[in-house]
C-alpha positions in Angstrom: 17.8 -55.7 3.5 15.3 -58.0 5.3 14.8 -56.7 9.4 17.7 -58.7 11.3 16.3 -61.7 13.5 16.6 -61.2 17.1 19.8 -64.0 17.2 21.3 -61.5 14.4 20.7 -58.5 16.4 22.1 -59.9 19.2 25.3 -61.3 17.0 25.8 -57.3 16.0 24.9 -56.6 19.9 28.0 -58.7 20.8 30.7 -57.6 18.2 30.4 -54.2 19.6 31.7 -55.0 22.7 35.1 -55.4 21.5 35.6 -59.2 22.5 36.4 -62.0 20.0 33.4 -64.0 18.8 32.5 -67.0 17.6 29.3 -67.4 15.3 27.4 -70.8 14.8 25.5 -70.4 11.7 23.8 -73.3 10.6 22.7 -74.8 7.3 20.9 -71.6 5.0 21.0 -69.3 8.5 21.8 -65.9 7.3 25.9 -65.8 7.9 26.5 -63.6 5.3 24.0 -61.1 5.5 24.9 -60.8 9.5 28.7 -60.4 8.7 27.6 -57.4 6.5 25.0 -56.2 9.3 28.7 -56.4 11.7 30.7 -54.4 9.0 27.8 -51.7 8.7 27.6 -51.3 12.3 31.1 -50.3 12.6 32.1 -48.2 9.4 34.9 -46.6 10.8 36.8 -49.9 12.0 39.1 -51.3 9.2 38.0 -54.9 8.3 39.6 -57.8 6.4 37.2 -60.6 5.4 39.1 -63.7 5.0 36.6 -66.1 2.4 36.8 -69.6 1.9 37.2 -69.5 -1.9 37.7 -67.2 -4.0 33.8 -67.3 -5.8 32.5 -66.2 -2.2 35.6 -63.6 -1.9 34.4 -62.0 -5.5 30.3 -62.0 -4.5 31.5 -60.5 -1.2 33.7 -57.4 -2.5 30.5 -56.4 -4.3 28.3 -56.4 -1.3 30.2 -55.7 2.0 30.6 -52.2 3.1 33.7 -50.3 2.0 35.1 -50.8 5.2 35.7 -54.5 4.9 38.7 -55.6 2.2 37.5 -59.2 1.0 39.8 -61.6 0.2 40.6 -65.5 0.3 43.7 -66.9 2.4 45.6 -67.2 -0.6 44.9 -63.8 -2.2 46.3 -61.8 1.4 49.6 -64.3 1.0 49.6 -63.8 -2.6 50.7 -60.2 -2.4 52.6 -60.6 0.2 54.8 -63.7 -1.0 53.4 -65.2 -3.9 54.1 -62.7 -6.5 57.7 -63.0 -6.5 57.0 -66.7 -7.5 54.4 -65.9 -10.2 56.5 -67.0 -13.3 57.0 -70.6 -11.5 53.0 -70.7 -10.6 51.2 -69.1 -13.6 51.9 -71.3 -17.0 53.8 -73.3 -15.6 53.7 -77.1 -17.7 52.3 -79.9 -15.7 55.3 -81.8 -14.3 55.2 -85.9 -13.8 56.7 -87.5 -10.3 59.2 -89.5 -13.0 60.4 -85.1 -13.8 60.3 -84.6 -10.1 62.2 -87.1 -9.0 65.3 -86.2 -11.7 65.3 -83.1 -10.6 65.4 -83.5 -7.2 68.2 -86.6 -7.8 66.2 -88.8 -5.3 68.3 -91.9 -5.7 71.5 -89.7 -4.4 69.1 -87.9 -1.4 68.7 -91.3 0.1 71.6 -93.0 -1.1 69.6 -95.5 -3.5 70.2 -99.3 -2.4 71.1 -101.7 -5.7 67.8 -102.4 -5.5 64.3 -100.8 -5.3 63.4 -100.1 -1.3 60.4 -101.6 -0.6 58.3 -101.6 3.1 55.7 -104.4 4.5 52.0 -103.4 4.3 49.4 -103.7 6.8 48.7 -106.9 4.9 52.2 -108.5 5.1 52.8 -108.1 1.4 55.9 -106.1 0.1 55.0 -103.1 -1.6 57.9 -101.3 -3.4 58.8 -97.9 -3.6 61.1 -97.2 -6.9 61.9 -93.0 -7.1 58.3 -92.2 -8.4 56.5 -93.5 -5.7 59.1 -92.2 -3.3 58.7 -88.4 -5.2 55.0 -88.7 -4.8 54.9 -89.4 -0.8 57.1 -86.6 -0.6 55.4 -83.9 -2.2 52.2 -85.0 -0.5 54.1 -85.0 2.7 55.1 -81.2 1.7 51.5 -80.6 0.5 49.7 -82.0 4.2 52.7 -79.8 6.1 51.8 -76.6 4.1 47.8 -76.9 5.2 49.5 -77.4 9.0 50.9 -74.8 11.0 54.0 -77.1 11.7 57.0 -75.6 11.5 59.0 -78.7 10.5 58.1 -81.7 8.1 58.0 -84.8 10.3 56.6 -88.5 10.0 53.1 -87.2 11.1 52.7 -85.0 7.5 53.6 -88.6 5.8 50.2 -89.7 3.8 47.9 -92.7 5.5 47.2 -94.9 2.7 44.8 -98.1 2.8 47.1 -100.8 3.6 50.0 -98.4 4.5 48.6 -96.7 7.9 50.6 -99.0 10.6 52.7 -96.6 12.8 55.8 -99.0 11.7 54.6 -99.1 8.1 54.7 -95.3 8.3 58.5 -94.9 9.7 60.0 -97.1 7.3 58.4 -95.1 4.8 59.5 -92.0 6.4 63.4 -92.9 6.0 63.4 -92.4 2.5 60.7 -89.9 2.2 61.6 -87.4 4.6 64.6 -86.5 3.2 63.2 -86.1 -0.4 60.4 -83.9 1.1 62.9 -81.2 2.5 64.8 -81.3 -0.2 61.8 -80.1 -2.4 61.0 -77.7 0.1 64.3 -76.1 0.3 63.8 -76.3 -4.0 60.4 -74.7 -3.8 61.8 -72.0 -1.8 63.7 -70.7 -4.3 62.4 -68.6 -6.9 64.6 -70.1 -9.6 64.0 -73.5 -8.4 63.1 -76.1 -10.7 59.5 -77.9 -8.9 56.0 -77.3 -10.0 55.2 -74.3 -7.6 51.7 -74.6 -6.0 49.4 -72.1 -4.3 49.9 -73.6 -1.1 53.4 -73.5 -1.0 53.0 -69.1 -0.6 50.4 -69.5 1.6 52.7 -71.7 4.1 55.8 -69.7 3.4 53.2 -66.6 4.5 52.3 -68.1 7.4 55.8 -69.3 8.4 56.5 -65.3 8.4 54.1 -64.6 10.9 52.6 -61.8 9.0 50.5 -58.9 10.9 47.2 -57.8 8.7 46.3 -54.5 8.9 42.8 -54.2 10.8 40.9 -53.8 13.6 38.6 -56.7 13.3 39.4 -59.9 11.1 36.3 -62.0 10.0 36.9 -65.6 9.3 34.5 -67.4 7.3 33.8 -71.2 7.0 35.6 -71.3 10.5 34.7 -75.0 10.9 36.8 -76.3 8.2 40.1 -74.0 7.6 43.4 -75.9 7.2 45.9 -74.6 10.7 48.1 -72.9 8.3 45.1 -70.1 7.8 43.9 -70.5 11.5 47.2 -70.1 13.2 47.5 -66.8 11.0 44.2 -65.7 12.8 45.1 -66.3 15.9 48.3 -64.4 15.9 46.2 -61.0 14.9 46.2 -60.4 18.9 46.2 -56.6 18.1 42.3 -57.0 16.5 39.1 -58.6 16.9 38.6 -61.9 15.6 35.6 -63.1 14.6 34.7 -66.4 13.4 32.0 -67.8 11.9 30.7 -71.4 10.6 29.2 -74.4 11.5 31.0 -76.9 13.5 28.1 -79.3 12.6 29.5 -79.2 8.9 33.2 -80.3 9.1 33.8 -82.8 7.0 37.4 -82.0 5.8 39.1 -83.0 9.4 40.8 -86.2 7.2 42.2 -83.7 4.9 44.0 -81.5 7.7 41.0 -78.8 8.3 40.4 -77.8 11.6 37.4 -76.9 13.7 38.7 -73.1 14.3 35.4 -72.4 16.0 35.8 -74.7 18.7 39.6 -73.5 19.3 38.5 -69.7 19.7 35.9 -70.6 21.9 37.9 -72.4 23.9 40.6 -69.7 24.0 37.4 -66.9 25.9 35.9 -66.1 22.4 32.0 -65.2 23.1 29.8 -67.9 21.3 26.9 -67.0 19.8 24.4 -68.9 17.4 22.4 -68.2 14.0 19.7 -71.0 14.0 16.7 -69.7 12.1 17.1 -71.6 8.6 15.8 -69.7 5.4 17.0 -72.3 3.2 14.2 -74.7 3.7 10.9 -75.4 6.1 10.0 -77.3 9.3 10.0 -80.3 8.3 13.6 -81.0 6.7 14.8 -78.4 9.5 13.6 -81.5 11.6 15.5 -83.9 9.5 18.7 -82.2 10.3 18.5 -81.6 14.0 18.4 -85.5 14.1 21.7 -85.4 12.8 22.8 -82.4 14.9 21.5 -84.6 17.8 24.1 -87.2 17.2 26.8 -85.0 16.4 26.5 -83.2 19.8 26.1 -79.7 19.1 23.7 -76.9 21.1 22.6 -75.6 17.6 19.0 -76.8 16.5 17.7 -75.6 13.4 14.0 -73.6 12.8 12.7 -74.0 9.3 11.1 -71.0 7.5 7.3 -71.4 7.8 7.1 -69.7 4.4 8.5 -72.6 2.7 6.4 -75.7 2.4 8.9 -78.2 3.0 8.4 -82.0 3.3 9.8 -85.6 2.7 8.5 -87.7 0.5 10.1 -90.3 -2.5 11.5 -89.2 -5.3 12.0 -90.6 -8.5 13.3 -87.6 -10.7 15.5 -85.6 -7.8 16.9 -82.6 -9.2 20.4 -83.8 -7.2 21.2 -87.2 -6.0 24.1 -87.2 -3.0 26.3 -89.9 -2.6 28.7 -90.9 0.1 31.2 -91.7 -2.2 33.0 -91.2 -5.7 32.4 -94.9 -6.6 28.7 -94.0 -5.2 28.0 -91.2 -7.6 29.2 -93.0 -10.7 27.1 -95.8 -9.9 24.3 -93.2 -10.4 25.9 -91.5 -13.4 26.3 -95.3 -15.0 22.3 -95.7 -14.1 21.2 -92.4 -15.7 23.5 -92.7 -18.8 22.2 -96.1 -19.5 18.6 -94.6 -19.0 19.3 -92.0 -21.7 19.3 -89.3 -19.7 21.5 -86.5 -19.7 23.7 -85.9 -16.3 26.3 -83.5 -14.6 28.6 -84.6 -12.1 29.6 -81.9 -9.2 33.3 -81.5 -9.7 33.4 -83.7 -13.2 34.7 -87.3 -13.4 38.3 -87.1 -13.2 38.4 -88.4 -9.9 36.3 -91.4 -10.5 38.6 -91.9 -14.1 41.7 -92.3 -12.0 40.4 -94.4 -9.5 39.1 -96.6 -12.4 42.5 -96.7 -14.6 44.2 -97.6 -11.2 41.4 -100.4 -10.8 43.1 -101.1 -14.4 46.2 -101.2 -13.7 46.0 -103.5 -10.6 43.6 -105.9 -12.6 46.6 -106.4 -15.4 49.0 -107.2 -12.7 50.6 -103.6 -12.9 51.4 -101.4 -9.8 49.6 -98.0 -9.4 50.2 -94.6 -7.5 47.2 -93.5 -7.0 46.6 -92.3 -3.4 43.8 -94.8 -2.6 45.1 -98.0 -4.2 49.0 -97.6 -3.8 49.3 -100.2 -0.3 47.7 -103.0 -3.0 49.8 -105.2 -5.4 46.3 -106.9 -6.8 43.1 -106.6 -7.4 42.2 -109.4 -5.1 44.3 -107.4 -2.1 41.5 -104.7 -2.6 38.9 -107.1 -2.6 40.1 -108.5 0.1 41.1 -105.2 2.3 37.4 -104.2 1.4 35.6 -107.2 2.7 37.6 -107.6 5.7 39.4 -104.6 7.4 37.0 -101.6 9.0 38.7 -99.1 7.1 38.0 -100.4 4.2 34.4 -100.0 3.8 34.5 -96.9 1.7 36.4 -99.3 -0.5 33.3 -102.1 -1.1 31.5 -99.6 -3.3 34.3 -99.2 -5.7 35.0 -102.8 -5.5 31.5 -103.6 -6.8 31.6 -101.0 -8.7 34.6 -102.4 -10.7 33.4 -105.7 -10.3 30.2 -105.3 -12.0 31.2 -102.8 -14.9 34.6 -103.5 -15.4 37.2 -100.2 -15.8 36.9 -99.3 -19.4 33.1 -98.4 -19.5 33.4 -96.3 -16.5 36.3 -94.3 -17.9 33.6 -94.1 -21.0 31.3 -93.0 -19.2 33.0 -90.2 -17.0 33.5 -89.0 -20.8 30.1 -89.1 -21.4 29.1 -86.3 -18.4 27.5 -82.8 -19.7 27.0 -79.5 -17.7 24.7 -78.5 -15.0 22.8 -76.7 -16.8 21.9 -79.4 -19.7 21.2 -82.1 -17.3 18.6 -84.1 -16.2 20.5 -84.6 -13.3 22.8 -83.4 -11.0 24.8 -85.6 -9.1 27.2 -85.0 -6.4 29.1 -86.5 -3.8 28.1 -84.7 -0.1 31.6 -83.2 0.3 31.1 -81.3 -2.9 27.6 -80.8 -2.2 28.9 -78.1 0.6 27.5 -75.0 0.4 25.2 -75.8 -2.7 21.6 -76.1 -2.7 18.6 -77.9 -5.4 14.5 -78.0 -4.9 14.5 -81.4 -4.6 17.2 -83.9 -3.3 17.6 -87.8 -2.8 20.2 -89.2 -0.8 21.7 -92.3 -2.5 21.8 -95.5 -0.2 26.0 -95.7 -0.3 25.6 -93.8 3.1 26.2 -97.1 5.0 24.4 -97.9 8.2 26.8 -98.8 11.3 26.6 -102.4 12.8 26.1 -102.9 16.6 29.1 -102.7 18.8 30.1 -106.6 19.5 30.2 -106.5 23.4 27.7 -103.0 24.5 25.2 -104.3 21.5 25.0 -100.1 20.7 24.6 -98.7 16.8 26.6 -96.1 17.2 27.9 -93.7 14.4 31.2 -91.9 13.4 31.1 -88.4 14.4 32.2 -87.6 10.7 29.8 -89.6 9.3 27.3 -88.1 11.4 28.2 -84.2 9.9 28.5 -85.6 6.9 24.8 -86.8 6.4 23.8 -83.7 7.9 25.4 -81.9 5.0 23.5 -84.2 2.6 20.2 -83.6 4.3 20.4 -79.8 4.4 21.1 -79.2 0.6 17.1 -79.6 -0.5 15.0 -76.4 0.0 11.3 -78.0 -1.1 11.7 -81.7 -1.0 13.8 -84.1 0.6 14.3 -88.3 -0.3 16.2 -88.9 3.3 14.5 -92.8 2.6 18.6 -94.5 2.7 19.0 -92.2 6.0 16.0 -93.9 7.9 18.6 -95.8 9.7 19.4 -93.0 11.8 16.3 -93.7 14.1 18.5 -96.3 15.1 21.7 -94.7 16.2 22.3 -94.4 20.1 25.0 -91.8 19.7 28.3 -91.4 18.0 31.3 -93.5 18.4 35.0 -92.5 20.5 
């Protein structure tokens, strides 16, 4: 092992006074190899290393000290709970909302009307809600409850669709919804029940236990972006250390549910201490992202490695291109394929399939489910939602994207994708870009520059967005294409 920096040595330093601690570790800053420098320094204290996925929980029980147990969320609640549900969660056949819904009898739950229910969209336009869409809402309601540490399901775990956000939008919804949702609860519940049984559904029922873990110190990785359910565990584990450690600069799953667990330990008296000597990449793109963590509002500046020979420059064979969006990346798959060039899409293309059959259906006059397009009768509504409303920017991409290609050769295309390791390119969108790396990196120009506030005249950016493009910017270790970024000289500070 490389000689610990002075911030690590001073990371180990604090642990051993017995206190809770929260570690800032920034983009390629050595957080793994100081969590096993902690574990070392105490081999007599049981550990439990709590990993954000289960790849990281695998490399880690082959190179942490014997002291520390590594395992994900989900594997400490698996064999705790989830193995008495094993034959509804392994082999299980994929189940429709139409299956769902029978099973459940929706249309007695809410005492079905003669005809389909239907609620008033943020555009004025009835959208209905027959059983399927009805099933749908509430297994994602029971879905966004499980990653909180609510103890009830209420109106707040009901899903914020475009068009379908309004607080009275949401509690018409939430009449016939609700109920639905508890009852698959109260079905999931059950180990004979009937319900596709997910992974999530243990880890809540875990939580809901209030389970003790059995160690002195608990160390929480990728603290910045853990769902409640997992935090709240943490924080009941008064009888042990706590350490957490992550980088607050790098949530990007807050719209999801995740939670900034860094923040709310340090706030609690944890001692905060930071990792900011990058390895990852040199000076120059170190510089790069501390403009970013300038507008984000973090204390944690970066320091390239002098040993790498960073630098910015244009580049017009990248080996990854980031995008802002799904709709972003394909435009950059559709590019490359119609170049003749092999590419790989981060996370594969049945996201962007979906989002183009529901483009489809919507185009023929049909209605759709899919979580983005469900609050829109038409095509036109999109286009229309898009171009007008300031939530639905992330929208204009897609919409030009569907415009231009039409549905059926994007589907094709998303067919036509090969693996990493054949490609030409890589091509990812920033959220699944998270905790990779490439040499070289260009960041595509869907990032979208913010227009001056109408009365102060300030360009000021999304906090989000602003962690976001830091992500993006921190992924290249030799060269960096930041050119659809430049905007960011621009930017006064982040929005309210």
């Amino acid at each position: 092992m490389v000689d610990p920096t002075p911030e690590q040595r001073e990371a180990v330093a604090t642990y051993g006074d017995g206190t809770d601690l929260v570690l800032q570790a920034g983009a390629g800053c050595g957080k793994s190899s100081t969590l096993k420098l902690i574990a070392a320094a105490d081999p007599r204290a049981r550990m439990v290393y709590v990993a954000y996925n289960k790849a990281i929980a695998t490399d880690a029980k082959s190179s942490f000290p014997r002291n520390t147990m590594c395992s994900t969320a989900h594997g400490l609640a698996f064999r705790a709970v989830g193995a008495q549900y094993k034959d509804r969660l392994f082999g299980a056949p994929r189940q429709t909302a139409h299956e769902a819904a029978q099973i459940l009898n929706v249309p007695a739950l809410i005492g079905y009307p003669a005809t389909t229910p239907f609620v008033i969209s943020d555009l004025g336009e009835k959208i209905a809600f027959p059983t399927k869409r009805i099933t749908r809402y509430a297994l994602e309601a029971v879905t966004r409850w499980c990653y909180s540490a609510d103890p009830e399901i209420t109106s707040r775990h009901i899903p914020r669709k475009p068009g379908l956000q309004h607080s009275d939008t949401i509690a018409a919804i939430a009449e016939f919804v609700l109920p639905v949702a508890r009852a698959a609860w109260d079905d999931l519940c059950r180990p004979d029940g009937a319900l596709k049984f997910q992974h999530d559904h243990y880890l809540k029922m875990w939580q809901l236990g209030a389970p003790t873990l059995d160690a002195d110190v608990v160390l929480l990785d990728e603290g910045q972006d853990t769902n409640d359910v997992v935090v709240d565990v943490v924080q009941r584990q008064e009888h042990a250390q706590r350490i957490v450690v992550g980088d607050s600069a790098q949530q990007i799953y807050e719209w999801r549910g995740a939670a900034d667990a860094l923040s709310k330990f340090t706030a609690g008296g944890a001692q905060e201490r930071m990792l900011s000597q990058s390895f990852r990449f040199g000076p120059v793109i170190a510089d790069a992202a501390n403009e970013w963590l300038r507008l984000v509002g973090t204390g944690l500046r970066l320091t390239g490695f002098d040993r790498i020979d960073s630098r910015l420059g244009e580049l017009a064979e990248p080996d990854a291109v980031l995008c802002r969006t799904n709709a972003g990346a394909m435009e950059v798959v559709m590019a490359t394929l119609a170049a003749g060039k092999p590419v790989a899409l981060v996370g594969g293309g049945s996201e962007m399939k979906r989002l183009a059959e529901a483009a489809d259906a919507l185009l023929d006059g049909r209605d759709t489910d899919h979580p983005e397009l469900s609050g829109f009768a038409t095509w036109d509504q999109v286009r229309q939602y898009a171009e007008e409303e300031a939530d639905g920017a992330d929208l204009r991409v897609l919409v030009k994207l569907i415009d231009d290609y039409g549905p059926a050769p994007i589907i094709a295309a998303t067919e036509q994708l090969t693996s990493e390791t054949k490609a030409g390119l890589v091509v990812s969108t920033a959220h699944r870009s998270k905790g990779r790396e490439w040499p070289t990196v260009r960041i595509h120009n869907d990032f979208r520059e913010p227009t001056p506030d109408r009365e102060t005249k300030q360009v000021l950016v999304q906090r989000e967005e602003a962690r976001l493009a830091y992500v993006a910017v921190t992924r290249a270790r030799e060269v960096l294409d930041c050119r659809a970024l430049a905007w960011v000289r621009n930017v006064q500070g982040v929005a309210a």
